[in-house]
C-alpha positions as CSV (number, residue, x, y, z in Angstrom):
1,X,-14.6,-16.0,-15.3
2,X,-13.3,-12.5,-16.1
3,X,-10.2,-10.9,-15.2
4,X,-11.6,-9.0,-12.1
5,X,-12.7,-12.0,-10.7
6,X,-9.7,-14.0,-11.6
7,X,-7.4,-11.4,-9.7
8,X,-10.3,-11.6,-6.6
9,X,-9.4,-15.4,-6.8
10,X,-6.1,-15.5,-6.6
11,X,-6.9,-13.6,-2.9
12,X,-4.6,-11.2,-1.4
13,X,-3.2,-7.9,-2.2
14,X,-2.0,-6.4,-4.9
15,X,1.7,-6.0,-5.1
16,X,2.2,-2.6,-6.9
17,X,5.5,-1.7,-4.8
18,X,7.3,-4.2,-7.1
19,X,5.8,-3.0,-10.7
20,X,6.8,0.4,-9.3
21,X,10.8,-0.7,-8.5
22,X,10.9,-2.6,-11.8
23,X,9.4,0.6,-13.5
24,X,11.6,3.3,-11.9
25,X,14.8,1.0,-12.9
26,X,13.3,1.4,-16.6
27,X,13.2,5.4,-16.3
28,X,16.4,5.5,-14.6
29,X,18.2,3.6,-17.4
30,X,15.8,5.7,-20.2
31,X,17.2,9.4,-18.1
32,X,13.8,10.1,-16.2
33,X,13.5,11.1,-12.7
34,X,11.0,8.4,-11.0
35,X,10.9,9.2,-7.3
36,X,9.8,6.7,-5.0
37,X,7.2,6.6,-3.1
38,X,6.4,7.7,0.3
39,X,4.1,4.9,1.5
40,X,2.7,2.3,-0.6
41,X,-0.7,1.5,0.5
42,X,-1.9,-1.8,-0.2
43,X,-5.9,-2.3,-1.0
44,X,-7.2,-5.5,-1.4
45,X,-8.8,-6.6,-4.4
46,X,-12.3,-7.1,-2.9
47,X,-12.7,-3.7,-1.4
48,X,-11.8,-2.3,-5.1
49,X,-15.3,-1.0,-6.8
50,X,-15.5,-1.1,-10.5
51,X,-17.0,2.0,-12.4
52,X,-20.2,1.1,-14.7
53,X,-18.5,0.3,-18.1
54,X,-15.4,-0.7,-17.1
55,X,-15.8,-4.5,-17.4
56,X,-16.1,-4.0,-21.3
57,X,-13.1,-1.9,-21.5
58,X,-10.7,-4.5,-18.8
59,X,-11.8,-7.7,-21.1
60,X,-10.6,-5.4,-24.4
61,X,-8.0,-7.1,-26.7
62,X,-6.3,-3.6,-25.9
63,X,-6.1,-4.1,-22.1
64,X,-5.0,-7.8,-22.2
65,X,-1.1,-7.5,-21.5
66,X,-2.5,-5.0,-18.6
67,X,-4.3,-7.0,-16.9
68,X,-1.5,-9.7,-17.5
69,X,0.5,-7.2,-15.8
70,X,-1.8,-7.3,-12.8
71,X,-1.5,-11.1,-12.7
72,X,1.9,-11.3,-11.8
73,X,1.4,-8.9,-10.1
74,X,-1.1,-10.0,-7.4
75,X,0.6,-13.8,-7.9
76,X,4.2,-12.1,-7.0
77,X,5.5,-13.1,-10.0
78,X,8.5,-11.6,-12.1
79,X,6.5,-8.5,-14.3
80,X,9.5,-8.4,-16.9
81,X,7.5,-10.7,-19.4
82,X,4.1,-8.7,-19.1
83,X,5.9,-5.3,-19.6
84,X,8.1,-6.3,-22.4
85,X,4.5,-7.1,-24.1
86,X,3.3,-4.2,-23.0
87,X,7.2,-2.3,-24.6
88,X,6.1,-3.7,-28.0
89,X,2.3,-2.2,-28.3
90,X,1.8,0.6,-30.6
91,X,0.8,3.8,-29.2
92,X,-3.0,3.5,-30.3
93,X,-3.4,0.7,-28.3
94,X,-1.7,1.4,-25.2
95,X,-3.6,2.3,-21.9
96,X,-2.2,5.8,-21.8
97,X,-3.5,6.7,-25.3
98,X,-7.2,5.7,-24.1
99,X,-7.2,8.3,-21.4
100,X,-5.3,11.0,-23.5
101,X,-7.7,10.4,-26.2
102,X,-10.7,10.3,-24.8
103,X,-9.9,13.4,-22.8
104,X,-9.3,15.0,-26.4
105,X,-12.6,13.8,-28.0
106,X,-14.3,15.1,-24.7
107,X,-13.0,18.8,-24.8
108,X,-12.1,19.3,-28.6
109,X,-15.5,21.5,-29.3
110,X,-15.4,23.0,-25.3
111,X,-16.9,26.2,-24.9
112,X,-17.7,27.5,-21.2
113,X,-21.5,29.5,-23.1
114,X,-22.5,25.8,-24.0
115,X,-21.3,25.0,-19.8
116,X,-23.3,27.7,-18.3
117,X,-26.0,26.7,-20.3
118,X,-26.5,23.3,-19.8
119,X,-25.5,24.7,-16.0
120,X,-28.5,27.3,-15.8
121,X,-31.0,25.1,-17.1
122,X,-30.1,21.6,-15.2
123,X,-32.3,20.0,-13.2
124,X,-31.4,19.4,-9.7
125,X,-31.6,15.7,-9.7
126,X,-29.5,15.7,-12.9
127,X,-26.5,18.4,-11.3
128,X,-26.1,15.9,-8.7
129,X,-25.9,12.8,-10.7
130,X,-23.1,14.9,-13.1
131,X,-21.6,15.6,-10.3
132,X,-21.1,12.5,-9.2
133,X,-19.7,11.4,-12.1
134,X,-17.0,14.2,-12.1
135,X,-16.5,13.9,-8.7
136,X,-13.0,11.8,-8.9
137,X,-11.8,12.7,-12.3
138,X,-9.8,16.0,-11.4
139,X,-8.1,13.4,-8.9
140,X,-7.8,10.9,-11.5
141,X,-6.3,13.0,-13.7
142,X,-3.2,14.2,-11.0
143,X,-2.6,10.6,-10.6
144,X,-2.3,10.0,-14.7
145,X,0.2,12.8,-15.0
146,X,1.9,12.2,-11.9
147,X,2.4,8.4,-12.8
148,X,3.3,9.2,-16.5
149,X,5.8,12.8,-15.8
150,X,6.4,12.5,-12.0
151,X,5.2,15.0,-8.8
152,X,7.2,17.6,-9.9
153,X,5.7,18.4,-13.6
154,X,2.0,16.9,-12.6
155,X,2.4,19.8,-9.8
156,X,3.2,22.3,-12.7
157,X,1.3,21.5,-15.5
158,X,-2.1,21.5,-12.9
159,X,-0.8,25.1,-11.0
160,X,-0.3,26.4,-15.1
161,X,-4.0,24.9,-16.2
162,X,-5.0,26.5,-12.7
163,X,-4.0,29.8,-13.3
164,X,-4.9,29.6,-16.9
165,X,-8.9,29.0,-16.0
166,X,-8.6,32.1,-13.2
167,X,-7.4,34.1,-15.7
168,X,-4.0,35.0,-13.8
């Protein structure tokens, strides 16, 4: 049984609200700035849709002491154990270093001729289906920053990386 379907067999919802408290204690005593937030919304696991690919990368070595995480999570358990795991993982394996790295291997050689390209001489069927992909990953990407730096500098870096692709 895999971990998805482990966490869909323990039932119910996941319990984020408390990861969230124990986390923004750890900021607090570390001198961030974690502000709460306004509504928690609570999805249960069976209405959650996994992306093609991402069973591989949730039964990684890597993603273990995450998905532990979840665990105790969804069972309402004390997180302190999974996160002090979690504290002692070098930054090459942790979850954040996936997504910062993979967003580096995707844009190191970007150049917007080799875009417009590919752009002018896409099929239809094929600018849909990319499309698709991309359609969440600006989103995504807010939530990352905003999880890892807070509203406040997510809101900045995005406005600066907005006004920096207009040309302002």
């Amino acid at each position: 049984m895999d971990a998805v379907e482990e966490m869909c067999r323990m039932g119910g919802v996941a319990q984020l609200d408390l990861v969230k408290e124990w986390l923004s204690e750890s900021f607090h005593k570390k001198g961030f700035a974690v502000k709460e937030p306004k509504k928690v919304e609570k999805i249960s696991i069976k209405d959650l849709t996994i992306e093609e690919g991402s069973k591989e990368i949730l039964t990684s070595p890597n993603m273990q002491p995450y998905m532990q995480l979840a665990m105790m999570v969804v069972q309402q358990q004390d997180p302190k154990e999974a996160l002090e795991l979690i504290s002692k993982l070098p930054l090459g394996n942790r979850y954040i270093w996936r997504i910062a790295s993979a967003l580096k291997w995707a844009f190191c050689d970007f150049d917007s001729i080799s875009v417009e390209a590919d752009r002018a001489t896409l099929e239809e069927a094929d600018l849909k289906k990319l499309l698709e992909l991309l359609q969440l990953r600006p989103v995504q990407f807010c939530m990352f920053l905003k999880a890892l730096l807070g509203q406040e500098e997510m809101e900045r870096i995005m406005l600066d990386a907005l006004a920096m692709a207009k040309g302002d």
